[in-house]
N, C-alpha and C positions, 0 to 999 in steps of 0.2 A: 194402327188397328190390329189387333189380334185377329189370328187365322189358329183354326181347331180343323185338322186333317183326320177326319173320320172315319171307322173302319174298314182299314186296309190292315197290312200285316206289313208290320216295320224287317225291313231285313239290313240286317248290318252285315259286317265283315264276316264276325263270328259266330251271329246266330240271328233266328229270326222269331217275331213274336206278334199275335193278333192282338194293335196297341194306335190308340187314337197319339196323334202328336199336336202338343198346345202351341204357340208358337205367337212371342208379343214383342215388341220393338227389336227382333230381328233376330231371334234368339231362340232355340229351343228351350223350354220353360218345362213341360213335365210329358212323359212317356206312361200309356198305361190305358188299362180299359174302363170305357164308359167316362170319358170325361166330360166335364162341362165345359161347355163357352160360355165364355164371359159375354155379359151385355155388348150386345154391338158384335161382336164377332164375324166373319167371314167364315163358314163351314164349308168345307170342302167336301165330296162326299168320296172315299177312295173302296168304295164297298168293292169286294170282287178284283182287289188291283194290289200294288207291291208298292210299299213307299221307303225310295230308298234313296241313301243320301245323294246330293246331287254331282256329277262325273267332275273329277278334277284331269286336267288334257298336262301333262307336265313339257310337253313340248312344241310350240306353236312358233310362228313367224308373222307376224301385223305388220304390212307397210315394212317390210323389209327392202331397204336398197341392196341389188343382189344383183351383179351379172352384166351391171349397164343399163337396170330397167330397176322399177321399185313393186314387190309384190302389191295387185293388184287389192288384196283385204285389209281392209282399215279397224282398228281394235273397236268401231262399231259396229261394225257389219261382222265385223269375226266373232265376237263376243255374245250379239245377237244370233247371227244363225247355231254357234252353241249351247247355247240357249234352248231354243226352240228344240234340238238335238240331249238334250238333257244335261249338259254340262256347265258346271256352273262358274268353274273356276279356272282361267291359264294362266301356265307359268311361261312365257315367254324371253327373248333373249337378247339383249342387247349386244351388237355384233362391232365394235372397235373396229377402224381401219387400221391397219399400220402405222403403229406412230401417232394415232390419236390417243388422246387423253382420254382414259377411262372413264370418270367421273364427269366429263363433258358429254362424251356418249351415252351415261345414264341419263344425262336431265335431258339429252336430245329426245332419247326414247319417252322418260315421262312425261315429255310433253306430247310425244304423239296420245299415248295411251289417255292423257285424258278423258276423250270421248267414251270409252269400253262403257260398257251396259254391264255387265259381269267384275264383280270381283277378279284380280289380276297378279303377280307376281314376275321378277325376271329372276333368269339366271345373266351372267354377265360372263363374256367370254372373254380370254387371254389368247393375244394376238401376237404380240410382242413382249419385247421385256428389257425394263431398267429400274432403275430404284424409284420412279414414278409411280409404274404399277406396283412394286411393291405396299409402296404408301398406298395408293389408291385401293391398292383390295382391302388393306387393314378400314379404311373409309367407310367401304363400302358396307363390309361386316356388321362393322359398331353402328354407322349411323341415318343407314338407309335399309337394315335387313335382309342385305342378300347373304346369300346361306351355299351359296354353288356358283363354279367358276365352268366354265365349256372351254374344250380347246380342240381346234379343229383340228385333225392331223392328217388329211386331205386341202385339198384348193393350194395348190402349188403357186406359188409368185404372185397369192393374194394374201389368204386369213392361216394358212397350213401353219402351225407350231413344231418347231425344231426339237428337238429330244430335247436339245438343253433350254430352251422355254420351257417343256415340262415341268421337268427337272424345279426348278427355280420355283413354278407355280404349284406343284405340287407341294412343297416344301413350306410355301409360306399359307398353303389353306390349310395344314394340315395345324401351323401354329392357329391359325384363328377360328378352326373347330369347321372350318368351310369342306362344303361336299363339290370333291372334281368329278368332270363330266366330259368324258372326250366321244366325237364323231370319228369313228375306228376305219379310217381307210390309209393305206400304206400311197399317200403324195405322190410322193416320188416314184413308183411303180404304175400308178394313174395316170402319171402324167408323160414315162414312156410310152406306154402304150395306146394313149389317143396318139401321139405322134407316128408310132411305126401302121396304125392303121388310116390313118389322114392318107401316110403316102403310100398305101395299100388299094385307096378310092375308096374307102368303105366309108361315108360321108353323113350317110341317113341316119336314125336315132339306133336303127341295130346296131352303130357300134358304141351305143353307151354303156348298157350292159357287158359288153365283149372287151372295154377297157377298164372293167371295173368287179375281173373275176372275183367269187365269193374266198379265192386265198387269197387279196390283199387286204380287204375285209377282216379276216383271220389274224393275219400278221401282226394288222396293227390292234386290234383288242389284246392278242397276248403280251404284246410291246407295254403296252398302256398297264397291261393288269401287274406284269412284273415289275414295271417302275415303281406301282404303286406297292406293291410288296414290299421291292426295297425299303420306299421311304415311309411305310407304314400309315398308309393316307387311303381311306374308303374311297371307292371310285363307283363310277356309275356310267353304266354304257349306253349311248342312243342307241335309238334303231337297230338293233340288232335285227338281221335278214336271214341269215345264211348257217348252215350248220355247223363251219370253223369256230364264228364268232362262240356262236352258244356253248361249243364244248369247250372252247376256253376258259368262259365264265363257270361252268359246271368242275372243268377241272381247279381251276383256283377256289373257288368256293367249297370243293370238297377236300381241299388243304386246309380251311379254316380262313380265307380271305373274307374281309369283308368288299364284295362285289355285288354290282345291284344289275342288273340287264332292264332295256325298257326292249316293246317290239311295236310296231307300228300295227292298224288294223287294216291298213294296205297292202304289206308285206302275208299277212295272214292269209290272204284271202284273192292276189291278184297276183298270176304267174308271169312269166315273162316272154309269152306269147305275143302280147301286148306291142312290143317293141318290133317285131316283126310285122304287123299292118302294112298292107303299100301304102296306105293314105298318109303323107308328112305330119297330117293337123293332128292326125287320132293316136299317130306311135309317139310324137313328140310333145303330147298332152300327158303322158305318162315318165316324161324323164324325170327322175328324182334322185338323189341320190343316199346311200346304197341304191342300186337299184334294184325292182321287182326280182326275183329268183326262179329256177324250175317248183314244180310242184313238191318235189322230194324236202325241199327247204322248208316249205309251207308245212309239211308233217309235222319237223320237228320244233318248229318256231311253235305248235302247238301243241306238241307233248311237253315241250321246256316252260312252256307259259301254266299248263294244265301241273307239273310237279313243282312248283315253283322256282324253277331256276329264273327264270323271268319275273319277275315282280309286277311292272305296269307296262299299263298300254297308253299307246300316242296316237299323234296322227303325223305330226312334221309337217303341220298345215302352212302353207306357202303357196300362193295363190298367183298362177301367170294365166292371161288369158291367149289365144290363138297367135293373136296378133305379137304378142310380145316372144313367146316359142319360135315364131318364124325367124326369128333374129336367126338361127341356127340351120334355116333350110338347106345350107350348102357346107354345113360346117356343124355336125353334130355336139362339139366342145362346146359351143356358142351358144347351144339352149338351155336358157334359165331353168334352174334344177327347182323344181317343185310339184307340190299334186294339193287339191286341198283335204277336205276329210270331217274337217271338226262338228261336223251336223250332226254326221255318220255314224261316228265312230261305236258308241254307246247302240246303237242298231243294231248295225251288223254284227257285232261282239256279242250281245245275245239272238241275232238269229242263229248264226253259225256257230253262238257257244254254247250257251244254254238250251237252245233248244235240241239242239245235235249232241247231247250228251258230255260234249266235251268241260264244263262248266257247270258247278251248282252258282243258284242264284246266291247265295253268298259270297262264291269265289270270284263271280262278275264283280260285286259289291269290289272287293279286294283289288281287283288288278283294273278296273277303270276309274278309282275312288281311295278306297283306305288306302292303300300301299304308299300310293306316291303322297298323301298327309304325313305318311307316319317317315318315309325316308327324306322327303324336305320340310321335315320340323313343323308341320301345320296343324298335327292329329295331338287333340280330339279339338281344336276348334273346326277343322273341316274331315270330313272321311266318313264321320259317323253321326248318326240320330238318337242324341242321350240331349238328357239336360245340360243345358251352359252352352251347345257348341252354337256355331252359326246355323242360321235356318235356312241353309241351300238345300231340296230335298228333288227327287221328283214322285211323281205318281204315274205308276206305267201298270197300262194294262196290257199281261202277256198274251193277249187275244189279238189285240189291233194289230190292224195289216198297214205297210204305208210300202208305195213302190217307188226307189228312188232315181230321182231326174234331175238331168241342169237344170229342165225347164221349169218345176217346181221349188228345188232349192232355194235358201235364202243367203247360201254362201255367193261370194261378188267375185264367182267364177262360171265360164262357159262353158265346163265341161264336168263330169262328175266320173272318177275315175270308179264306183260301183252303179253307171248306170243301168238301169232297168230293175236292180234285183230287188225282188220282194223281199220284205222282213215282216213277222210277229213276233210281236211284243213291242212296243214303245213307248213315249213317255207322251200323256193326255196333260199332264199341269209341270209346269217347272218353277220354283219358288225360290228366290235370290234376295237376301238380306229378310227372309219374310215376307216378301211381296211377291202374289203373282206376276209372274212376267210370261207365260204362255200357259195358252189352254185352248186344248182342243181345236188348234190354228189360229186362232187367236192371239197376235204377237202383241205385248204390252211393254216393249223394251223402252229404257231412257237412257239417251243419250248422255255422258256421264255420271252415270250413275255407281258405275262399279266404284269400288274402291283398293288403292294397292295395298296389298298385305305383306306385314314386318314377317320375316321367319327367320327364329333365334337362328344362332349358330350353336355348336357341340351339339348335337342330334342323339339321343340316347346311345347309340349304336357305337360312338366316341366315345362313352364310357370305357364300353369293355374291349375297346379297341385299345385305348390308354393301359389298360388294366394288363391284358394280353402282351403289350410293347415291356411293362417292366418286369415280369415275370421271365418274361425270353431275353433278357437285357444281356449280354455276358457280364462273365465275373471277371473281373483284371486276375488274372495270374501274378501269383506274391511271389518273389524268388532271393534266393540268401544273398546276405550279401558274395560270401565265398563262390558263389556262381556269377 
């Protein structure tokens, strides 16, 4: 059935415009004022509201087995209270054990992900390395569209990547045009320092941050950023927390690196105060890793995101409830590292961005939406509101108030790491494949309904990265023979 979204004012990346959107088997079909709908049509009415395209989260966790326990969100319940939250699309990550077969672990994942209500995507991480994975990522590439490899470079004597995994993994996404994606913590420094304060008795969740200073954080982004210089390979950095990380990425990138940074809308906006609570439930509901930072961090995580040194926003949605945290009551290493978010994230981001100045409604468009389209190969079928792309949009009125709570949440978490805070502006309709799936509280999700999406490989940005690599190539020195 066609759906005709009527006057609102379309805001893209780049620019914004008072523009009715047509919208028929799942598809934007035409932009522009006073349109008709066609017989039969579903009219939406966005008078007075912002319609813009719907939040793409580029880094989530569904039913992740993680820690001894299995995140508590299922890619229905994840995909749905995203949804509801105005996002339409995640890219999630399929996590290899040591020594498991990477393409085995994809179809494990795709089989979870069945169920999502949301259009989907993974990245795939490199855990280890033999000529297995070699083949297997080339696989993966050509014939299942994944477009990004992750390498943790934290979780010591689990998933943590050796220099020389990098190395190797770098080397071979850089042949098949693949975008690497490393978790920038220095392992081996983390994993001292829970030990010397284990035998210190410092046991509670305060010494999670205390083992995980924002210079190991530092170390290993600049680690990560020079390798990738070396081997001339685009890189992209999670979660970026802390101010080391950022001026990393600022500094390579004002060498000409191509360096991407994401930031989390938890890190934005949640200090690390948090960690200090006496209550075990409420400090160890907030362990995640990086973790939370002082506020000084949170400035410039938001001047780096506001100039663009930062690109896109996340969440690192990973979902443990009470019960599963306690694992770690007497042994803070032991608490399953996550938080959830992905309701949120597109909320708070404009309460705290756009409405506080920090953020025009375009540049929100950009860093919870266009960005992460256009660096994982997905724009303009998603990011933007033109003809041709997909019809994930939302309708948000910058007026509406909503106050957030576990208790209202539809995330399949017990705690809400922004509880209580009010937000204006939010999304009243959110539309996936062209069908409403929320409105107005109103949840109309279906269970398998999303669908997983191909995203090429060589991303425009491998162009002139290629371009740039032969230009700077050395020349061989000719020399006589009499020398």
């Amino acid at each position: 059935m066609a759906v005709l979204v009527r006057g609102g004012t379309v805001v893209n990346a780049d620019c914004s415009q008072r523009a009715d959107v047509l919208i028929d088997g799942g598809t934007i079909r035409a932009v522009g004022p006073n349109l008709e709908a066609p017989a039969g049509a579903e009219v939406i009415d966005a008078g007075g509201a912002y319609v813009m395209p719907g939040g793409i989260d580029p880094h989530t966790h569904m039913e992740l087995p993680f820690m001894g326990t299995t995140a508590s969100e299922d890619f229905f319940s994840g995909t749905t209270a995203a949804m509801v939250g105005g996002t339409t699309m995640i890219i999630d990550f399929v996590i290899p054990d040591p020594q498991e077969n990477l393409l085995s672990a994809f179809r494990k994942w795709r089989g979870w992900s069945e169920k999502a209500a949301s259009d989907y995507s993974f990245h795939v991480a490199v855990t280890w390395w033999d000529e297995s994975v070699h083949r297997d990522m080339g696989t993966l590439v050509a014939e299942h569209g994944v477009n990004s490899f992750k390498h943790f470079m934290a979780y010591k004597n689990a998933i943590m990547c050796e220099d020389e995994v990098l190395v190797n993994s770098f080397l071979r996404a850089r042949e098949l045009g693949a975008l690497c994606t490393v978790h920038a913590e220095n392992g081996e420094l983390v994993f001292h320092l829970q030990q010397e304060l284990l035998k210190q008795g410092i046991t509670g969740p305060e010494g999670h941050p205390l083992s995980r200073p924002p210079a190991v954080e530092g170390e290993a982004a600049n680690r990560a950023i020079r390798i990738a210089q070396v081997l001339n390979v685009p890189l992209y950095i999670v979660h970026n927390s802390c101010i080391e990380s950022v001026e990393a990425i600022i500094r390579a990138r004002n060498e000409g690196q191509r360096v991407f940074g994401e930031a989390l809308a938890g890190h934005l906006l949640v200090d690390d105060s948090v960690y200090r609570n006496p209550d075990f439930e409420t400090a160890a509901a907030y362990v995640m890793s990086p973790p939370f930072r002082a506020k000084e961090h949170q400035a410039v995580l938001w001047r780096a995101l506001q100039a663009g040194h930062l690109q896109t926003t996340a969440t690192d949605h990973c979902c443990f409830c009470a019960d599963q945290k306690a694992a770690g009551r007497n042994d803070f290493t032991k608490i399953p590292n996550g938080t959830g978010g992905v309701e949120d994230r597109m909320h708070v981001l404009w309460h705290h961005g756009v409405n506080k100045g920090r953020l025009t409604p375009n540049e929100f468009v950009a860093v919870t939406s266009a960005n992460a389209a256009k660096i994982f190969n997905l724009y303009p079928r998603k990011g933007v509101i033109q003809p041709g792309a997909d019809a994930d949009l939302v309708v948000w009125d910058p007026k509406k108030t909503r106050k957030i709570s576990a208790k209202t949440h539809h995330q399949k978490i017990d705690f809400n790491i922004f509880e209580g805070m009010e937000v204006e502006g939010i999304n009243t309709v959110t539309l996936s494949q062209g069908k409403v799936v929320y409105k107005d509280g109103d949840v109309r999700t279906v269970k398998g309904a999303g669908r997983y999406i191909n995203r090429p490989a060589f991303a425009p940005y491998y162009e002139a990265l290629t371009r740039k690599a032969e230009l700077e190539r050395p020349k061989p020195v000719l020399r006589s023979a009499a020398e």
